[in-house]
FIBA-947507 format. One record per residue (C-alpha): x, z, y; residue in one letter; residue number from 1. Coordinates in nm, 2 decimals. Each point is the difference from the previous one (the first is absolute). Layout:
% FIBA-947507
{x=X	z=Z	y=Y	resn=a	resi=NUM}
...
END
This chain:
% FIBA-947507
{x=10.09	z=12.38	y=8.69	resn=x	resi=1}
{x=0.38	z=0.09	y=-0.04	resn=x	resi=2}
{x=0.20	z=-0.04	y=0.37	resn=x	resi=3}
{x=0.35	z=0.00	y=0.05	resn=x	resi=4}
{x=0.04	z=0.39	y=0.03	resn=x	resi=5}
{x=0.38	z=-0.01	y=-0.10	resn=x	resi=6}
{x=0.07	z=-0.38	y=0.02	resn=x	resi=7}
{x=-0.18	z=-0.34	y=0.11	resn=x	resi=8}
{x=-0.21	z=-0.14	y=-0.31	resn=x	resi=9}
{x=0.01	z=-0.30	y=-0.10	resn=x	resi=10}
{x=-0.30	z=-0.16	y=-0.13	resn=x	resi=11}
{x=-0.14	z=-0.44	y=0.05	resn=x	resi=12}
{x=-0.34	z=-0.20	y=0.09	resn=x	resi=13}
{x=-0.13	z=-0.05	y=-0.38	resn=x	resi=14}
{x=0.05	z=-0.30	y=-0.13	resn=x	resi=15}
{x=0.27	z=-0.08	y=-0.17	resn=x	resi=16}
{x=0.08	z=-0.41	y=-0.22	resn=x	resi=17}
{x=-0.15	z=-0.01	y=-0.32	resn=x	resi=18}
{x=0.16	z=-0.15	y=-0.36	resn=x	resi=19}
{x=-0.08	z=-0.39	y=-0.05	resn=x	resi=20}
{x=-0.17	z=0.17	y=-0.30	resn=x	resi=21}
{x=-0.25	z=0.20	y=0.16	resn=x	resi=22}
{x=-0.03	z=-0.27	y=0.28	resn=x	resi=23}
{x=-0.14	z=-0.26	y=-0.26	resn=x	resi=24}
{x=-0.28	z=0.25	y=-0.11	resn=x	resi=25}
{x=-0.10	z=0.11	y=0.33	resn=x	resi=26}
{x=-0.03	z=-0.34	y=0.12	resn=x	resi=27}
{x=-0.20	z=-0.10	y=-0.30	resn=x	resi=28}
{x=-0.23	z=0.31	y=0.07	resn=x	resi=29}
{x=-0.04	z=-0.08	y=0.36	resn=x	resi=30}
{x=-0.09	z=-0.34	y=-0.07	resn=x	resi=31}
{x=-0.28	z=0.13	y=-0.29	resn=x	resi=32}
{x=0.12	z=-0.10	y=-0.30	resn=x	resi=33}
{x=0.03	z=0.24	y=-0.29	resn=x	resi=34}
{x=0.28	z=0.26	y=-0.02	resn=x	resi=35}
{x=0.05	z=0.20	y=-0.34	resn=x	resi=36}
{x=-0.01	z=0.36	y=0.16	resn=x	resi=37}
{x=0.23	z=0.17	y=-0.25	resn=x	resi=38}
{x=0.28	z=-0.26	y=0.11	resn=x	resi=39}
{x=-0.10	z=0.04	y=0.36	resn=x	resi=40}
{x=0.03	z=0.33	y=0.00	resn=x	resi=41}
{x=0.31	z=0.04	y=-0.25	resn=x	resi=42}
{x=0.19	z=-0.23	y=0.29	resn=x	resi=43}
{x=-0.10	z=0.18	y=0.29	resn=x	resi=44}
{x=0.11	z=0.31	y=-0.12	resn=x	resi=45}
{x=0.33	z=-0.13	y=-0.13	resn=x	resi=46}
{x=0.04	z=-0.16	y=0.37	resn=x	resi=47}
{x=-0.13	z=0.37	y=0.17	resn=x	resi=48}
{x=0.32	z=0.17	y=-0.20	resn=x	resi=49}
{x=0.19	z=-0.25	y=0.15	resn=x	resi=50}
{x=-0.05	z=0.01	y=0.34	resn=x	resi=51}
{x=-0.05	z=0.40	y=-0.01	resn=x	resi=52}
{x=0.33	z=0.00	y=-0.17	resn=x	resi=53}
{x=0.16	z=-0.24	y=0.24	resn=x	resi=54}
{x=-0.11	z=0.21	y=0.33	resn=x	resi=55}
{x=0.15	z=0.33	y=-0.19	resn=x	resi=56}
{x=0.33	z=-0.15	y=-0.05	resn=x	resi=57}
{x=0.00	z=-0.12	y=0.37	resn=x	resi=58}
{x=-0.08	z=0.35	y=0.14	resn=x	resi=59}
{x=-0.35	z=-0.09	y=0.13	resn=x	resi=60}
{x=-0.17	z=0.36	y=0.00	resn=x	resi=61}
{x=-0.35	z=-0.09	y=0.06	resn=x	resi=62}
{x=-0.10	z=-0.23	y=-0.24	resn=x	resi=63}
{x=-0.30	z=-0.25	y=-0.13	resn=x	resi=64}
{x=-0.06	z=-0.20	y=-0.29	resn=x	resi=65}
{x=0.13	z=-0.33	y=0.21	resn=x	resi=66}
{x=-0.42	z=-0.16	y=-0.02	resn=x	resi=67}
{x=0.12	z=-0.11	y=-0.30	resn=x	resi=68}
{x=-0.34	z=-0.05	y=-0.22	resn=x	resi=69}
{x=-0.12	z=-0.14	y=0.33	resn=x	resi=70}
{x=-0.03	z=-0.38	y=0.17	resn=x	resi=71}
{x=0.02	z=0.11	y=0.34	resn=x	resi=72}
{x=-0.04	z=0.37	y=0.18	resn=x	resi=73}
{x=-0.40	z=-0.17	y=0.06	resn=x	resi=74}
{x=-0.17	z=-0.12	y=-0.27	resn=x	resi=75}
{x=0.03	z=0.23	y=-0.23	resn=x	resi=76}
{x=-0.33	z=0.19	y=0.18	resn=x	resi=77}
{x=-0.24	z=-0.30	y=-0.13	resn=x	resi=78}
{x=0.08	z=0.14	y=-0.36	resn=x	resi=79}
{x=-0.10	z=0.36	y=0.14	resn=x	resi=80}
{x=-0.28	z=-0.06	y=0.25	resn=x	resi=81}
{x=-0.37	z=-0.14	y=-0.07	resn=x	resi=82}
{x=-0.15	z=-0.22	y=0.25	resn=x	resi=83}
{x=0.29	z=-0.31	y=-0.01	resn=x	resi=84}
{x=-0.02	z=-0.30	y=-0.16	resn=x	resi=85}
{x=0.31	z=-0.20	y=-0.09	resn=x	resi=86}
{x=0.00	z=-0.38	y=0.08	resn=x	resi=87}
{x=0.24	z=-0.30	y=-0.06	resn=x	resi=88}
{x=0.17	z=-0.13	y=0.34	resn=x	resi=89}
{x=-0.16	z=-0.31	y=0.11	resn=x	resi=90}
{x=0.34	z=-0.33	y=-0.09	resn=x	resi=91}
{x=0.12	z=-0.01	y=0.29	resn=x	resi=92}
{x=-0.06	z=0.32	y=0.15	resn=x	resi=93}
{x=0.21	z=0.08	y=0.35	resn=x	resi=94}
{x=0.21	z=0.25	y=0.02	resn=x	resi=95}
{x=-0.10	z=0.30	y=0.20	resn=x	resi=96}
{x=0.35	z=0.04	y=0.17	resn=x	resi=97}
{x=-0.01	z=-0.39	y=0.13	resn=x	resi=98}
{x=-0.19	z=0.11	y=0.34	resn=x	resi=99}
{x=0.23	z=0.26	y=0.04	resn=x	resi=100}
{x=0.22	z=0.04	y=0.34	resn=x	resi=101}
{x=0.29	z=-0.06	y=-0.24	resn=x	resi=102}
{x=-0.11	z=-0.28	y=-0.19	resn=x	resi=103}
{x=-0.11	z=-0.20	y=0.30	resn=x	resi=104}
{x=0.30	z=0.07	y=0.17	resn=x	resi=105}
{x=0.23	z=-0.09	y=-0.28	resn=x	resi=106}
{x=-0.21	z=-0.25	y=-0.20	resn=x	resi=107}
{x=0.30	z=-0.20	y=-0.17	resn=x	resi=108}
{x=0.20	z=0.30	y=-0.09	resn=x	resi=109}
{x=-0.32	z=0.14	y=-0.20	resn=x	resi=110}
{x=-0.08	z=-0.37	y=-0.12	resn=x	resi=111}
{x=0.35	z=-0.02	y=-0.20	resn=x	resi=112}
{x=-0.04	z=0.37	y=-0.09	resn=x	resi=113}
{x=-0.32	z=-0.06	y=-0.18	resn=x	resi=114}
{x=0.12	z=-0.32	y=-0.17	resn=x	resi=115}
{x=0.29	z=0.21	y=-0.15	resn=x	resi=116}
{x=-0.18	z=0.25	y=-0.11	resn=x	resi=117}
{x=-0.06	z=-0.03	y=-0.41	resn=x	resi=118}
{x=-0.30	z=0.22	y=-0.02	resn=x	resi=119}
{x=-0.24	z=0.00	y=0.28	resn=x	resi=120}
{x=-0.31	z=0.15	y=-0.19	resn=x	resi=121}
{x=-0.24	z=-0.26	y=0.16	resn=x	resi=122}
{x=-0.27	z=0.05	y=-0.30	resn=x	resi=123}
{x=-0.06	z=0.35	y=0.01	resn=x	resi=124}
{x=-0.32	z=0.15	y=0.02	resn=x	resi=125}
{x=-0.10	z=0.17	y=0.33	resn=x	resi=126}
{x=-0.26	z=0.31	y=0.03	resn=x	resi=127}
{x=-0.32	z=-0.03	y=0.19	resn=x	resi=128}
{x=-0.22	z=0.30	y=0.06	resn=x	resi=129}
{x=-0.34	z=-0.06	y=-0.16	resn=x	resi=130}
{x=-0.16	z=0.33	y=-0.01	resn=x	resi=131}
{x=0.01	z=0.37	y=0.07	resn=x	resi=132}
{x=0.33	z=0.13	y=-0.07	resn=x	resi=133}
{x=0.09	z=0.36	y=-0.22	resn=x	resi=134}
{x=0.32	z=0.07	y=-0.16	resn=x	resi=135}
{x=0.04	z=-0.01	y=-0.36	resn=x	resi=136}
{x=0.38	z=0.04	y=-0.07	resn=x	resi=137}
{x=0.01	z=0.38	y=-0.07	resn=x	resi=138}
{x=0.18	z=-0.10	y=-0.33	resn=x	resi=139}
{x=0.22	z=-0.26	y=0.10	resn=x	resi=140}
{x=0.16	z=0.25	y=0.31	resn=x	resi=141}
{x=0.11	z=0.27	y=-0.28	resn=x	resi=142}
{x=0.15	z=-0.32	y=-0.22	resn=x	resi=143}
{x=0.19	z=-0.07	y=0.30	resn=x	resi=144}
{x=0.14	z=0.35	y=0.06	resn=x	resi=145}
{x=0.06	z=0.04	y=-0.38	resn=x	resi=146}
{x=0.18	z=-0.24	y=-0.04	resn=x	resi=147}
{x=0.25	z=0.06	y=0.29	resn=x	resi=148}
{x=0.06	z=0.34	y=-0.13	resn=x	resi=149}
{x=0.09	z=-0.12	y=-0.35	resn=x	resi=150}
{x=0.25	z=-0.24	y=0.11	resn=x	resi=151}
{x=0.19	z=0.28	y=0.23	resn=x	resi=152}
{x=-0.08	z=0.26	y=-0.33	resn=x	resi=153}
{x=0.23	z=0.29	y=0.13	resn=x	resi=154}
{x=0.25	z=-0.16	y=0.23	resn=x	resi=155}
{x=0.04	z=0.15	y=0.28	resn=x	resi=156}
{x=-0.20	z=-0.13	y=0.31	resn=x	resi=157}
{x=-0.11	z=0.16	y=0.36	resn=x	resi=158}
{x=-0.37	z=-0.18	y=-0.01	resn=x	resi=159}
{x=-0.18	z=-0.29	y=-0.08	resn=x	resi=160}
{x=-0.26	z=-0.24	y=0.13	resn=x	resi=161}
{x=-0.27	z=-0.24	y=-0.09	resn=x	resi=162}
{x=-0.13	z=-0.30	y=0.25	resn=x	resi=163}
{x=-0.34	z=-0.04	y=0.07	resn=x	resi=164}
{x=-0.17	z=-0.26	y=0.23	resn=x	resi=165}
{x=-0.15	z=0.09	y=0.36	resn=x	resi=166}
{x=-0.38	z=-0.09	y=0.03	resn=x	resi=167}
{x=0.11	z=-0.15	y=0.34	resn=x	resi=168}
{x=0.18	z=-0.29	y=-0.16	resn=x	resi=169}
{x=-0.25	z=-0.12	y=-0.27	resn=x	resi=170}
{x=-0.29	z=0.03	y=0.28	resn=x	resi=171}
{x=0.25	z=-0.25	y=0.21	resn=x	resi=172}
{x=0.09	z=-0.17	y=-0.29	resn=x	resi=173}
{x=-0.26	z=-0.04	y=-0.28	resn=x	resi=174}
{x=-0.33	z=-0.17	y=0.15	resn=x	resi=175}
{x=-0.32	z=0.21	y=0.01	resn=x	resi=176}
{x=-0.31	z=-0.14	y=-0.13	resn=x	resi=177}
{x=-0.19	z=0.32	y=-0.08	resn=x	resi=178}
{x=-0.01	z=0.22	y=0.33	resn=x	resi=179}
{x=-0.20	z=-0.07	y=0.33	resn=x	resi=180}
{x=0.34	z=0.08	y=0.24	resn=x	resi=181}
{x=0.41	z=0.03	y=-0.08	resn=x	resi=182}
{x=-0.05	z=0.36	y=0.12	resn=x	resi=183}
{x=-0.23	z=0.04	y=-0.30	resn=x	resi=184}
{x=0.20	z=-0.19	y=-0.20	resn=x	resi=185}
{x=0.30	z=0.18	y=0.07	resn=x	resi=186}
{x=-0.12	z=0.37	y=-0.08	resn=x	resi=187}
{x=-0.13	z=-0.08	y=-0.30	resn=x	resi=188}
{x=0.32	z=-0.09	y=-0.09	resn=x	resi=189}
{x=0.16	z=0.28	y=0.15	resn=x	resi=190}
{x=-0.23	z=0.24	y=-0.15	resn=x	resi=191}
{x=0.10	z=-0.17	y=-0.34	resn=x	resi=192}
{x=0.33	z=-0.01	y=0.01	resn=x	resi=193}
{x=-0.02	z=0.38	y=0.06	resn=x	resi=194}
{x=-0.05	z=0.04	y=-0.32	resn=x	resi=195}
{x=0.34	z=-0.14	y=-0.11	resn=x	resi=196}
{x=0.18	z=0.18	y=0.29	resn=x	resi=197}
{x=-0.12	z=0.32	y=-0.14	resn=x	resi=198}
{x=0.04	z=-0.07	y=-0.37	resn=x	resi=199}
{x=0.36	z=-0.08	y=0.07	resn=x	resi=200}
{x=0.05	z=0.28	y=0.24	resn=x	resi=201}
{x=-0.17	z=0.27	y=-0.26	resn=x	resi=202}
{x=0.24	z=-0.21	y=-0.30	resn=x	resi=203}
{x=0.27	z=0.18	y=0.18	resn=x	resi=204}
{x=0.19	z=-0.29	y=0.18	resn=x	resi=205}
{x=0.06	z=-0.11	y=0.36	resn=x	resi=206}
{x=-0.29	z=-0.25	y=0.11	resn=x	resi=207}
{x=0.16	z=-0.30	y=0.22	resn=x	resi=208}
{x=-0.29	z=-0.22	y=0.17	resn=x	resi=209}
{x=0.14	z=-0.35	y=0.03	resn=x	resi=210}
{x=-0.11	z=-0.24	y=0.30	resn=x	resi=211}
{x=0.20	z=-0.27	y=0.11	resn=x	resi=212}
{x=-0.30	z=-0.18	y=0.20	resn=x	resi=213}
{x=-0.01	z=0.31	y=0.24	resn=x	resi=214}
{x=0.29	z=-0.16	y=0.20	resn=x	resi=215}
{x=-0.01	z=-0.37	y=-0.13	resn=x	resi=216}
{x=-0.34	z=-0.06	y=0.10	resn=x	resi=217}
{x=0.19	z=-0.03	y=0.36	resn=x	resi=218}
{x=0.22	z=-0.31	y=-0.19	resn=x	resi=219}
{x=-0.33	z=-0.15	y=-0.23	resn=x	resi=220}
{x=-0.22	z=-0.03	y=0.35	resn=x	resi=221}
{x=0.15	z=-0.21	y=0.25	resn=x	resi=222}
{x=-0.28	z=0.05	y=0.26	resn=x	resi=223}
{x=0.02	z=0.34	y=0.00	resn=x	resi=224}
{x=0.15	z=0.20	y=0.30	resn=x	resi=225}
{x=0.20	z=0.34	y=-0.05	resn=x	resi=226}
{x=-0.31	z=0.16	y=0.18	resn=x	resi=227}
{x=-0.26	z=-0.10	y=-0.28	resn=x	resi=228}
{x=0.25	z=-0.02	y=-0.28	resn=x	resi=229}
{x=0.03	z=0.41	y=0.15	resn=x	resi=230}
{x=-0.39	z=0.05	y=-0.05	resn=x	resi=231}
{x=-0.01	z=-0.19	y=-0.34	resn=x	resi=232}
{x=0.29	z=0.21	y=-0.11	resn=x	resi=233}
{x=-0.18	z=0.35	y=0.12	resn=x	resi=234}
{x=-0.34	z=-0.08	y=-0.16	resn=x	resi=235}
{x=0.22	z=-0.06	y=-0.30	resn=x	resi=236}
{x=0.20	z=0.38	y=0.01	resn=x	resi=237}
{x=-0.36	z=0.11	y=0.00	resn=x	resi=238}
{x=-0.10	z=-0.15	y=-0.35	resn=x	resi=239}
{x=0.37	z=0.13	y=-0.11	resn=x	resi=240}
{x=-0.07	z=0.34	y=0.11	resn=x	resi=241}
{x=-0.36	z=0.02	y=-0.09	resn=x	resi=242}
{x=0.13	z=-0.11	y=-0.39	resn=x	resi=243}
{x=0.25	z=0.30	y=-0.01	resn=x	resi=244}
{x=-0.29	z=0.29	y=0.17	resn=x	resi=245}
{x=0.05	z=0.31	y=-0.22	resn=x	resi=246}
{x=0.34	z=-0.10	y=-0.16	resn=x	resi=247}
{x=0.34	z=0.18	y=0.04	resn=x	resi=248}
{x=0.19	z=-0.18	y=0.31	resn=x	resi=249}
{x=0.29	z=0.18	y=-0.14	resn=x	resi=250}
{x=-0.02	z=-0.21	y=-0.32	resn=x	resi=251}
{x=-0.08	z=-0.38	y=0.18	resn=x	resi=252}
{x=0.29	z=-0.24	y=0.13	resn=x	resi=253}
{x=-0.13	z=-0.30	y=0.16	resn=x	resi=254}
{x=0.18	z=-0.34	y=-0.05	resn=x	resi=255}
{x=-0.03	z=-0.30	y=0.26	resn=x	resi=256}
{x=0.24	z=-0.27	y=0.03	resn=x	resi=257}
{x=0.04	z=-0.34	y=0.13	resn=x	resi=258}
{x=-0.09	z=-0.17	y=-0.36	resn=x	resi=259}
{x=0.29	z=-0.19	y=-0.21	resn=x	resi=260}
{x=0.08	z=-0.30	y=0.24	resn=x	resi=261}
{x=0.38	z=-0.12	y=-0.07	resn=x	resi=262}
{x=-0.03	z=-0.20	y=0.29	resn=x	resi=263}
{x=0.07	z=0.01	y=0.43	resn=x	resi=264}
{x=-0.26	z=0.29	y=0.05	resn=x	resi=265}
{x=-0.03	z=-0.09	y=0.38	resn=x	resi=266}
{x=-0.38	z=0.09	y=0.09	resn=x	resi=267}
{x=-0.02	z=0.30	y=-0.17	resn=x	resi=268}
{x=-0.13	z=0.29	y=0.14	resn=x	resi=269}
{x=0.22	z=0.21	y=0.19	resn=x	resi=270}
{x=0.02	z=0.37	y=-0.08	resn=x	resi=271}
{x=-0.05	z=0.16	y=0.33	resn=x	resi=272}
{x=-0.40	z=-0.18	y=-0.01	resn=x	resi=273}
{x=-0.11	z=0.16	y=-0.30	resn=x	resi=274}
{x=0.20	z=0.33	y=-0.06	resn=x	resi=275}
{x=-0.24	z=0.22	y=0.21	resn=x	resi=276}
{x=-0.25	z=-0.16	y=-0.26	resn=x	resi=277}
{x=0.18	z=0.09	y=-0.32	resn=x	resi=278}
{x=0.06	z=0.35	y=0.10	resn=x	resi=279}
{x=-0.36	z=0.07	y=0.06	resn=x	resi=280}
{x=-0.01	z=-0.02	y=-0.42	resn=x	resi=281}
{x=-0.09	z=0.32	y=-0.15	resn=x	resi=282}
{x=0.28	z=-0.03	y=-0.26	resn=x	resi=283}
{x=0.28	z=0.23	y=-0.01	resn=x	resi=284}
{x=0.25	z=-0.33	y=-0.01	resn=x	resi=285}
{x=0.05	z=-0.31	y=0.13	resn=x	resi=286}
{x=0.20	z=-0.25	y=-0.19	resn=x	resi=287}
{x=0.09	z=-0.33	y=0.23	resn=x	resi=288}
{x=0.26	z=-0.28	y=0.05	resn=x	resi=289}
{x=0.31	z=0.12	y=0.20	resn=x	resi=290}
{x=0.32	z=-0.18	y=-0.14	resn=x	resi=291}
{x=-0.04	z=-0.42	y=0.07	resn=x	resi=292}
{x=0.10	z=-0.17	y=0.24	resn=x	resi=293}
{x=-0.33	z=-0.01	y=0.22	resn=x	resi=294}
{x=-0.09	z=0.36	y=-0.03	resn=x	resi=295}
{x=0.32	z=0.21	y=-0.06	resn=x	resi=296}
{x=0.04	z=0.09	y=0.37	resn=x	resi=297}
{x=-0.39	z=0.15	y=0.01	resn=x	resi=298}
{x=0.11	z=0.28	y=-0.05	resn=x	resi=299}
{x=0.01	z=0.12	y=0.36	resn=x	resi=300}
{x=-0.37	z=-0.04	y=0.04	resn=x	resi=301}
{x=0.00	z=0.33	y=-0.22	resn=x	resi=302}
{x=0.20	z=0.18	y=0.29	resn=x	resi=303}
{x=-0.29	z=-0.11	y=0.24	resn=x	resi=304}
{x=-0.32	z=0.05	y=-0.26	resn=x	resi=305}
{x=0.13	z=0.33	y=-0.19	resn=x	resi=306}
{x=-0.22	z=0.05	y=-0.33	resn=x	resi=307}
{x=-0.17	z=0.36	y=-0.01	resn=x	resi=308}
{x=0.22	z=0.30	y=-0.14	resn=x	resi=309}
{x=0.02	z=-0.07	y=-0.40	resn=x	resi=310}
{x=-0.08	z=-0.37	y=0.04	resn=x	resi=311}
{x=0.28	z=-0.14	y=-0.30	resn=x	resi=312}
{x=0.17	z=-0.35	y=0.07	resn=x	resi=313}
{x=0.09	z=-0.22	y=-0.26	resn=x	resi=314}
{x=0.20	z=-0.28	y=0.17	resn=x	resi=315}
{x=0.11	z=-0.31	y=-0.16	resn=x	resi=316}
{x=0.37	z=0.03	y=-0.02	resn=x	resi=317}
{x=0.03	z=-0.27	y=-0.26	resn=x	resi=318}
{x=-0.17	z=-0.34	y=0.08	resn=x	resi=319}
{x=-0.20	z=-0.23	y=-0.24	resn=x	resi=320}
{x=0.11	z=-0.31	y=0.25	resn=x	resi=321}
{x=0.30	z=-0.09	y=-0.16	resn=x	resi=322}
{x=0.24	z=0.03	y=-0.29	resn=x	resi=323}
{x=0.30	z=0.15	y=0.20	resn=x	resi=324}
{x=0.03	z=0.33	y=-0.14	resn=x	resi=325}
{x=0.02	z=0.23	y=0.27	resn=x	resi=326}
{x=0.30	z=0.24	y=0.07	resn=x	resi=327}
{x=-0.05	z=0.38	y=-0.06	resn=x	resi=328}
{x=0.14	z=0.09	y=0.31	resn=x	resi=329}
{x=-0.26	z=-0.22	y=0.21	resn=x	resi=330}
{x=-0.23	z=0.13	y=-0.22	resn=x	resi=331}
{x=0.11	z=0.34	y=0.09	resn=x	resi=332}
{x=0.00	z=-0.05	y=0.38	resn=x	resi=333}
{x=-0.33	z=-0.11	y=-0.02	resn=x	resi=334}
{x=-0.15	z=0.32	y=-0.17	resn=x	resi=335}
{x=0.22	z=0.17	y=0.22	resn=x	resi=336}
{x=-0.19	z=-0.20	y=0.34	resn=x	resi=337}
{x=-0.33	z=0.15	y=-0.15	resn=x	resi=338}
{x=0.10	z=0.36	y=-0.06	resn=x	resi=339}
{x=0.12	z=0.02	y=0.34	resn=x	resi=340}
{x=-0.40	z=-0.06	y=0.16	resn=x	resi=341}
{x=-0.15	z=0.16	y=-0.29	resn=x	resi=342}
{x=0.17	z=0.25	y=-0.16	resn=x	resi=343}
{x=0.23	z=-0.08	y=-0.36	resn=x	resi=344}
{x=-0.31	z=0.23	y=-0.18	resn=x	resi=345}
{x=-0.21	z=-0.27	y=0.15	resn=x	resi=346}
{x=0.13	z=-0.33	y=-0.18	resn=x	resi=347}
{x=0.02	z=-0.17	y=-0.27	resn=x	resi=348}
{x=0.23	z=-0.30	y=-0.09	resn=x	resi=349}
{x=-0.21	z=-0.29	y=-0.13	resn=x	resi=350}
{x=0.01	z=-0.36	y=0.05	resn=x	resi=351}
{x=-0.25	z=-0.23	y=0.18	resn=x	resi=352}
{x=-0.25	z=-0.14	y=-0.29	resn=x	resi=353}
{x=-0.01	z=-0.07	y=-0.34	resn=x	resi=354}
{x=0.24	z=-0.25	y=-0.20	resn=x	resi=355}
{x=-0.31	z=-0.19	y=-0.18	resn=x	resi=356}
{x=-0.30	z=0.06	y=0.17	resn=x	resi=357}
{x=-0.18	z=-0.32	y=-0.18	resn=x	resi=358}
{x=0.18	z=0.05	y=-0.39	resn=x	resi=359}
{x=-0.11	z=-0.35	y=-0.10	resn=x	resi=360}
{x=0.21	z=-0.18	y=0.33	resn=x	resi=361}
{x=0.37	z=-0.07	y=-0.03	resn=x	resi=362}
{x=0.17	z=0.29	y=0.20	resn=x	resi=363}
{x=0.23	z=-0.05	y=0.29	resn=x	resi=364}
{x=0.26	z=0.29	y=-0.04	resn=x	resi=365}
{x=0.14	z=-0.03	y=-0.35	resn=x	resi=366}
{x=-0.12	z=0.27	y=-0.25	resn=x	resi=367}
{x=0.39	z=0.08	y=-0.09	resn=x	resi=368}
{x=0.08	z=0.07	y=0.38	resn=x	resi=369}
{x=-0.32	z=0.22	y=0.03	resn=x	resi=370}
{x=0.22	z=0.23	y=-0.21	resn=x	resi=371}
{x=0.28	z=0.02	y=0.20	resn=x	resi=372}
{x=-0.16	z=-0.01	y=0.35	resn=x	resi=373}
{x=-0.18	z=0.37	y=-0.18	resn=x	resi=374}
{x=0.35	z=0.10	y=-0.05	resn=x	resi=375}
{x=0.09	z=-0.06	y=0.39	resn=x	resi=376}
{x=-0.30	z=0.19	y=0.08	resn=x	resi=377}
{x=0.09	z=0.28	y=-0.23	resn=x	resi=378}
{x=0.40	z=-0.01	y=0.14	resn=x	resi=379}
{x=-0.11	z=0.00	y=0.33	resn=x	resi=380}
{x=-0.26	z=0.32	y=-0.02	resn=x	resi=381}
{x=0.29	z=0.19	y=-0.12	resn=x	resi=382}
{x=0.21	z=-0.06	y=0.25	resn=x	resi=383}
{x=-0.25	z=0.06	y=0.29	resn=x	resi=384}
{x=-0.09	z=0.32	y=-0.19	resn=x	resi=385}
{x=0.34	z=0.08	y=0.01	resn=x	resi=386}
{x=0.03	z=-0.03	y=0.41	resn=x	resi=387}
{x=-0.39	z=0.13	y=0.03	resn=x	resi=388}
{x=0.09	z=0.32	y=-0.18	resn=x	resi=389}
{x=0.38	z=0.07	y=0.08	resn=x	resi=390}
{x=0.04	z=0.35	y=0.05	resn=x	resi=391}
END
């Protein structure tokens, strides 16, 4: 994994809005009807150049495919693990955020907000796991990487990464109908999804394990008190940790965030409960929301909980909560805020999650101001590299 030796990186979370295009046939394919694989694939690679190209021309340095030929940074595993079984949502199915602390507290808000929303994705089918589970996407993981590096071709570039689902979220997410505890449950998933971790890793790029749920379980459980939310979220570090045994930390970010909620964000979990937690991951990086309006000023609970010597930040200094670009001098300032706990070899400038997490669902932050909020980030590492490393 490159670092900022000379002058802070710049890299993102992943996901990034997909073409209407490529939108249609992944919403067809989610829902199980047929999809012509030759136009499938001729659209997702025309939609990777894109994207790659898009994040070049912004000055992003470490760089993904945007999750492009995917429908969310989740569900792709079903296709690539044996033991799940896809089922249609029952009509009228809840949805799994309306017990949240932020839902109940704000239940008109998220009412209208639903009703606005043109595409909710109510029909899609959900994974259940029905028997013992082995990894079988070997091929699929090299497709990935190849087609990354045959969009950048010979362009210039400092690194580039490829997403990949923690076992801790599909344990807390997909239901288990197969194994006699969660624990079980949940390393045989980890000891699965080792397999992609390495295949990725040994393809030559960055691995970033994605999970959202680590910190937002806090938000989906009402009930829950910081104490057990703690426990829940330790036995979870240990799945995490047990799925990356053997592998290079050196070549493993890890990505948690508070998921894509354009809404008031009140009950979410504060930094200062969990960072202890996230630290305690054996991954060289951490990647983590640091720039809205409910999380910016966390930083100071790095001056208390100092990550171990080489620990990399990637702070979100770029927000996915609104479509006010950011100014690259704020931006700037708050790279600058990290460098000063942890060293300016020891971050990263990133922003707090993905653009299009679900590709199928209307987006919030509009794909054209994506764009410039990358330039922003880009502006503003230059300038903080240029106080960080004045001579």
């Amino acid at each position: 994994m490159k670092t900022s030796r000379d002058r802070i990186l710049t890299t993102h979370a992943g996901s990034i809005g997909r073409p209407p295009g490529l939108v249609d046939l992944l919403r067809r394919q989610e829902s199980g009807e047929p999809v012509d694989a030759g136009a499938f694939e001729k659209t997702a690679l025309a939609a990777i150049e894109e994207v790659v190209n898009r994040q070049l021309e912004a000055g992003i340095d470490v760089i993904n495919d945007g999750e492009q030929a995917r429908p969310n940074f989740h569900d792709y595993v079903f296709e690539r693990l044996s033991g799940f079984e896809r089922r249609q949502k029952p009509a009228g199915a809840v949805n799994p955020r309306a017990n949240s602390r932020e839902y109940l507290a704000f239940p008109q808000f998220y009412a209208d907000k639903a009703r606005a929303a043109s595409v909710e994705g109510g029909t899609l089918d959900e994974g259940h796991c029905v028997g013992p589970i082995t990894y079988r996407g070997h091929a699929a993981v090299l497709e990935d990487v190849r087609r990354l590096r045959d969009a950048i071709g010979g362009r210039p570039h400092e690194d580039v990464f490829v997403c990949a689902v923690a076992p801790s979220y599909i344990a807390a997410t997909v239901p288990n109908e197969y194994y006699a505890s969660h624990e079980e449950y949940e390393q045989a998933l980890a000891d699965a999804l080792r397999e992609e971790y390495r295949a990725i890793i040994e393809a030559g790029a960055v691995l970033q394990i994605d999970d959202p749920r680590l910190i937002t379980q806090y938000t989906f459980a009402p009930d829950l008190s910081i104490e057990e939310f703690r426990r829940w979220a330790e036995q979870r570090v240990d799945a995490i940790n047990h799925s990356i045994k053997g592998l290079p930390a050196d070549m493993i970010r890890f990505h948690t965030c508070y998921s894509i909620d354009v809404g008031p964000r009140v009950h979410e979990l504060e930094l200062k409960h969990v960072a202890d937690i996230l630290l305690r991951i054996e991954a060289q990086a951490l990647s983590f929301e640091a720039s809205n309006p409910r999380h910016e000023h966390e930083y100071h609970v790095f001056e208390e909980q100092k990550p171990a010597a080489g620990k990399v930040l990637i702070p979100g200094v770029i927000t996915h909560t609104t479509n006010l670009v950011e100014h690259p001098e704020l931006v700037a300032e708050r790279i600058e805020r990290y460098a000063g706990i942890v060293g300016r070899e020891n971050v990263i400038a990133g922003n707090d999650c993905g653009f299009a997490a679900r590709a199928i669902r209307d987006y919030d932050i509009h794909p054209t101001v994506v764009w410039a909020k990358f330039e922003a980030l880009a502006e503003g590492a230059r300038i903080a590299s240029q106080r960080l490393w004045r001579s």
